[in-house]
Structure formats: structure tokens, C-alpha cells
C-alpha positions as CSV (number, residue, x, y, z in Angstrom):
1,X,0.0,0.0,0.0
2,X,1.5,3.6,-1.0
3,X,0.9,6.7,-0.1
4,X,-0.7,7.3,-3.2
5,X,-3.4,4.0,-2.8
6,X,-4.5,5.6,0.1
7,X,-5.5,8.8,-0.8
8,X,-7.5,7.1,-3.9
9,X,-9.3,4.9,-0.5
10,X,-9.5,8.2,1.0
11,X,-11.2,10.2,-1.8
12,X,-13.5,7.0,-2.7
13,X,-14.8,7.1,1.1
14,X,-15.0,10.8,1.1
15,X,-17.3,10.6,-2.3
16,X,-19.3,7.6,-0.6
17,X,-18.3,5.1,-3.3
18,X,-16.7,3.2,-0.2
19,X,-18.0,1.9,2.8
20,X,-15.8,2.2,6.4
21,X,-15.8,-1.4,6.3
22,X,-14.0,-1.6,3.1
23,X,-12.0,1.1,3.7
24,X,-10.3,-0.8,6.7
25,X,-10.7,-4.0,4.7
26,X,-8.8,-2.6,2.0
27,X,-5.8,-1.3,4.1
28,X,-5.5,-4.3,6.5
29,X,-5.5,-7.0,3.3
30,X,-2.3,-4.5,1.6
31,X,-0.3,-4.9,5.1
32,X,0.8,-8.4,4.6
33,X,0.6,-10.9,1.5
34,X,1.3,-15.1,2.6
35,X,2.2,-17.4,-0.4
36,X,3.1,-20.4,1.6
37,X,7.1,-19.9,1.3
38,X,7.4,-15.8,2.3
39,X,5.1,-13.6,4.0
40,X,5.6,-10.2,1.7
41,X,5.4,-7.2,4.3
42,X,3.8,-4.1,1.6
43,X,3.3,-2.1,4.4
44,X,7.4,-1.9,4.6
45,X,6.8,1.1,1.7
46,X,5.0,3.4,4.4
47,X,7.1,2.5,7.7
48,X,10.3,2.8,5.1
49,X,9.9,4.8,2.7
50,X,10.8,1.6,0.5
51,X,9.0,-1.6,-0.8
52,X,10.7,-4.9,0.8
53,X,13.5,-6.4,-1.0
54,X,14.1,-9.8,-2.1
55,X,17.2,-11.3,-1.5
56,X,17.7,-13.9,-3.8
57,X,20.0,-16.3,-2.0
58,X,18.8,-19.9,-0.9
59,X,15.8,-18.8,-2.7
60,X,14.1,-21.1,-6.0
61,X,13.9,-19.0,-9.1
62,X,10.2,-20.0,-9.1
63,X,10.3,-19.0,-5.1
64,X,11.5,-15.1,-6.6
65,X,9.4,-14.8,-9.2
66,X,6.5,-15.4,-7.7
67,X,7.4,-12.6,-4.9
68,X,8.8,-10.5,-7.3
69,X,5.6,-10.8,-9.5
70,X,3.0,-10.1,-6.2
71,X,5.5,-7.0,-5.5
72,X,5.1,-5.8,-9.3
73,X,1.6,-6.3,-9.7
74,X,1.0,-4.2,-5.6
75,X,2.4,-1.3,-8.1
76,X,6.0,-0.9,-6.0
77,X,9.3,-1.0,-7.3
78,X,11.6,-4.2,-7.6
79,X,14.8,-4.7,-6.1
80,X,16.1,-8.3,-5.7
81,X,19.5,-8.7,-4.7
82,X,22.3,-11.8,-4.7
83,X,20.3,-13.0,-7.8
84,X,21.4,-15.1,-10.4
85,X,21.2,-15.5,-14.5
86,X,18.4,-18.1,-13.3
87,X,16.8,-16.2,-11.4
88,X,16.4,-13.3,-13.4
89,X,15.4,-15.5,-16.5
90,X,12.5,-16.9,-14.3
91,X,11.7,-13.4,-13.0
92,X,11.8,-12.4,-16.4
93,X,8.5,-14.2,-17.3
94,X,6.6,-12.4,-15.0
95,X,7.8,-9.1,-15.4
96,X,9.0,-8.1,-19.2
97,X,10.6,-5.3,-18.6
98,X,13.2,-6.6,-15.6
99,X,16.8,-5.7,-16.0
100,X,20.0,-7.7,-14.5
101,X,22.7,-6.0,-13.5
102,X,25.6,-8.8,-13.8
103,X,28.2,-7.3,-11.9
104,X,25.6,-6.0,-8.6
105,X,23.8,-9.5,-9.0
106,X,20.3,-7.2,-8.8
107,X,17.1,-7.4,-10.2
108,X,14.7,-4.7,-10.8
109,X,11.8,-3.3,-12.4
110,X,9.0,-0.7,-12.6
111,X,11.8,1.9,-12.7
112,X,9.3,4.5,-13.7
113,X,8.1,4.5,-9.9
114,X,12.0,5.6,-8.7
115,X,11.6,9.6,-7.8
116,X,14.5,12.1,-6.9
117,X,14.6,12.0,-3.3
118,X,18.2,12.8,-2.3
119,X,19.2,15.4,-0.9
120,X,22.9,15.5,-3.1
121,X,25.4,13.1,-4.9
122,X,26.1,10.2,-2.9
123,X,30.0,8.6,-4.0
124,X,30.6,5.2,-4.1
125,X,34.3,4.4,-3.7
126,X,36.5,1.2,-3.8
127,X,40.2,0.3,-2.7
128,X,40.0,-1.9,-6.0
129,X,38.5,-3.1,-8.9
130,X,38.0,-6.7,-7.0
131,X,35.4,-4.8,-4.6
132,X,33.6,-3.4,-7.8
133,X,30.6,-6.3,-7.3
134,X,29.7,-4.8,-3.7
135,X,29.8,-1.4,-4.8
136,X,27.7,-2.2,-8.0
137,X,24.9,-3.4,-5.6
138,X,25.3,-0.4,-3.4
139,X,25.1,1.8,-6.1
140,X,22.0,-0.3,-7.4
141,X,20.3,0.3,-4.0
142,X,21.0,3.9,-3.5
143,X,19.7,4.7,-7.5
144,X,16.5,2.6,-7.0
145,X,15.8,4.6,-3.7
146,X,16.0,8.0,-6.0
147,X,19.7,9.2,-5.2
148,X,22.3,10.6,-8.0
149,X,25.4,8.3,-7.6
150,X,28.7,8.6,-8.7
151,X,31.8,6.5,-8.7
152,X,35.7,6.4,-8.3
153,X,36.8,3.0,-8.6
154,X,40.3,1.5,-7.6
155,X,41.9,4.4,-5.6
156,X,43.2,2.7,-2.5
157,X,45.2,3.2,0.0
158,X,48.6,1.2,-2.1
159,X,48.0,4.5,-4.3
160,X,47.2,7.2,-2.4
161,X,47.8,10.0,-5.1
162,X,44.6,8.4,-7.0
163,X,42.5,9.2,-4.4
164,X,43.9,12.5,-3.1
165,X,43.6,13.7,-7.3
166,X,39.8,13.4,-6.6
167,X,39.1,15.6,-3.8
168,X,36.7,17.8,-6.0
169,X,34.3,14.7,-6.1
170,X,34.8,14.1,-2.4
171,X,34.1,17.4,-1.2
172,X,30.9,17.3,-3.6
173,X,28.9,14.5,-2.2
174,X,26.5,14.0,0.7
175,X,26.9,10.6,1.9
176,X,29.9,8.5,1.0
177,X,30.0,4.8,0.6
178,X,33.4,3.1,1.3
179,X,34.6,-0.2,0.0
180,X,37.1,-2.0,0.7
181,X,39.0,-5.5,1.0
182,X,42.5,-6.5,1.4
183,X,43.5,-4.4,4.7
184,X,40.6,-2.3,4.8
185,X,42.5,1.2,5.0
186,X,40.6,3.2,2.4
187,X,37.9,4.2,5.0
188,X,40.2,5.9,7.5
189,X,41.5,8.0,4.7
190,X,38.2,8.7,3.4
191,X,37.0,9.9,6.9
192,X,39.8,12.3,7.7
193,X,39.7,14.3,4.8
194,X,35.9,15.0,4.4
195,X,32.8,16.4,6.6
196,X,30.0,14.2,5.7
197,X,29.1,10.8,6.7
198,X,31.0,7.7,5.6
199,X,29.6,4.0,5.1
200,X,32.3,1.7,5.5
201,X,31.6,-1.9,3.6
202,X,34.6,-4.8,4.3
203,X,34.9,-7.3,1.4
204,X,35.6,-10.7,1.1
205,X,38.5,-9.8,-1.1
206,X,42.3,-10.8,-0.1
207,X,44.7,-13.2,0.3
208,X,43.9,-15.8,3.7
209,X,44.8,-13.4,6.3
210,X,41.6,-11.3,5.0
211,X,39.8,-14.1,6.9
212,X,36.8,-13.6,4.3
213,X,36.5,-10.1,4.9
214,X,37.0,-10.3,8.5
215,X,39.7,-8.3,8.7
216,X,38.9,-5.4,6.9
217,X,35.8,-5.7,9.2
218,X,38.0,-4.9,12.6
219,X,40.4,-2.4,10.8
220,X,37.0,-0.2,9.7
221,X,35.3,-1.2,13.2
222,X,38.9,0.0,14.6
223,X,39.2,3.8,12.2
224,X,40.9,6.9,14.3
225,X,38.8,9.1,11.4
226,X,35.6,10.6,13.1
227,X,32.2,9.8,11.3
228,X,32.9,6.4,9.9
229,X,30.0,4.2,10.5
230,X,30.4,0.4,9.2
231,X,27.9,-2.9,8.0
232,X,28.5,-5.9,7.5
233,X,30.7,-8.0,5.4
234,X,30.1,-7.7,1.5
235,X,27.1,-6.0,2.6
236,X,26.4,-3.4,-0.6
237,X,22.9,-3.3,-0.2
238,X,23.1,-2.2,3.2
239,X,25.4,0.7,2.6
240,X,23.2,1.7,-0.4
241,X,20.3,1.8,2.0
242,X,21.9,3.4,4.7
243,X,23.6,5.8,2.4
244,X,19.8,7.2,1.0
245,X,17.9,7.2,4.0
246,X,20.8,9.7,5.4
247,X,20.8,11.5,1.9
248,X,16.7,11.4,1.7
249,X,14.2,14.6,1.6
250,X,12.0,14.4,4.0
């Protein structure tokens, strides 16, 4: 249920083409949707200020496109993350118009429903190329949810000068969005040299001492810059929704 479904209940009540009883009828049936293998929450769009998202993983491709079909057809927007070629080919048959990002692993569709709703830029960057797939996702999120994005990719911490050449773009944005494997410097930099928020996201990316991501985890968990706030492990999507709801006009 949107905003915009319940004015059109609102005006049909206030014109007497609706009863009270199907007025409340109406709203509690949009709150929650059970197919048997997910309970979809459409009431997430008015607590939120965004539909629910699928993530894809240990999900069937008939499991996702049936969710991502009942989330099409409430009239939200689509964002499915961690989804595969399979995935989106079954999605596909429910929804036409889907695209698949390869590199973010995302699904999504009815585009036409994203509206500007940042406030500014907000600036994806990566320590490497390697952490591109997390960012991609991150910057998938934070465009669905209405935000201008931009990108510098592979300026860490092993070339400093790369980043440092770019501090027109850093003191430009709103809400920056940090990613990083290997040692997990980049952050710390990041934070030190600029006055608005930064996301921190560790990657799985390095050689066996990274621990799967776990130590650029504790070296962002551990920054000496001010402002640096960090999520989980490979976690692009939620950086990219972090990143917006700080960035969002209210």
C-alpha cells in the first residue's frame, strides 16, 4: 500500500463510493501478502519509505518470481538482490521489462516508480576493482531509492595519489560509501579528509589473512577518522540503503 493507494481509498470514502468497512478492509489486506514460502510485508513502503526487498540467496527461481511478481503487480518498485542469471530468466517471465545487472547480482523493475529523493550526490568508492561487485549493488540500491550516484573506482590506500587527485568529487557529495577489501584502509582516509558521513563496507576480497572479509571488518570497526560508520561484510545493499535514508528529503 502507497501513499498514493491511500489517498485514492480516501477520496473513494469521502465521495461515498466506499463503505468504512471496506476502507479498513482494504488497508489491512495490503499490510501483509502469505504465499506459503514468504510472508511479503507491503506495508514496509509506508514505515520505510521503501517496498521490501528480495534477497535472492537460498531462494528457487520460481520462489523469486512469484514474490517478485505479487511486488510488481501491488504497483511498488523491484529490487532483488544476490540474484542469479536463473533467477532473473525466471523473474523475467513475470515481469517483461526486468533488468540484471551482472556485476551487482540485482534485479529490478518498474523503474518508472523511482523519484529524486536525495538530498545530493552520494560517491561510491572502492580500494579496488575486486570490490567493484559490492559497490555495484550499493550503487543499485542507493539509485532505485531515487539518489544521484557517482563513482571512483580503484583508488586505494597502495595509491594514495589516485584518491587525493579526486578531492573535487569528495568534497561534492553527501553521503559517501566506502569499499574495501585486502587491509581495509581506504575508510580511514576517506573519513579524515571529508565532513560528511561515511559508510564503511569490508569485502571478502584478499589473500587468507583477510579471513573472508573479517579483517577489513575490525580495521573499519577499529578507524581513528571521526564519522565512519560500518555494515556488515560484502554488505552493498546495506550501505546503499543506509547511504539514502541519510541522503533522503524528507
Amino acid at each position: 500500500m502507497t501513499t498514493t493507494n491511500i489517498k485514492d481509498l480516501l477520496r473513494e470514502y469521502k465521495r461515498g463510493t466506499l463503505s468504512e468497512d471496506q476502507v479498513i478492509r482494504s488497508l489491512s489486506s495490503s499490510m501483509v501478502e502469505s504465499l506459503g514460502h514468504a510472508t511479503l510485508d507491503h506495508h514496509r513502503e509506508m514505515r520505510q519509505g521503501f517496498p521490501e526487498v528480495i534477497f535472492c540467496d537460498g531462494k528457487t527461481e520460481g520462489e523469486v518470481a512469484e514474490i517478485a511478481g505479487r511486488i510488481i503487480r501491488h504497483g511498488s518498485i523491484l529490487l532483488a538482490t544476490r540474484a542469479t542469471k536463473k533467477h532473473y530468466a525466471a523473474v523475467r517471465r513475470v515481469a517483461r521489462k526486468a533488468r540484471y545487472n551482472e556485476i551487482a547480482r540485482t534485479i529490478t523493475a518498474n523503474e518508472h516508480l523511482v523519484t529524486p529523493r536525495g538530498h545530493g550526490t552520494i560517491l561510491v568508492v572502492t580500494a579496488g576493482t575486486s570490490d567493484r561487485q559490492v559497490a555495484e549493488e550499493a550503487l543499485e540500491t542507493a539509485r532505485m531509492m531515487g539518489n544521484i550516484t557517482e563513482t571512483l573506482i580503484d583508488v586505494g590506500v597502495a595509491g594514495i595519489h589516485r584518491l587525493l587527485g579526486q578531492s573535487r568529487k569528495l568534497r561534492d557529495a553527501s553521503v559517501i560509501i566506502v569499499v574495501a577489501g585486502m587491509d581495509g584502509a581506504l575508510p580511514s582516509v576517506v573519513g579524515g579528509i571529508v565532513d560528511v558521513p561515511v559508510i564503511a563496507v569490508p569485502t571478502s576480497v584478499g589473500y587468507g589473512a583477510n579471513f573472508g572479509g573479517l579483517a577489513p571488518l575490525l580495521t573499519m570497526l577499529n578507524s581513528c577518522a571521526a564519522g565512519v560508520t560500518v555494515v556488515n561484510i560484502d554488505n552493498g545493499f546495506g550501505a546503499g540503503f543506509a547511504a539514502s535514508t541519510i541522503n533522503r528529503k524528507r
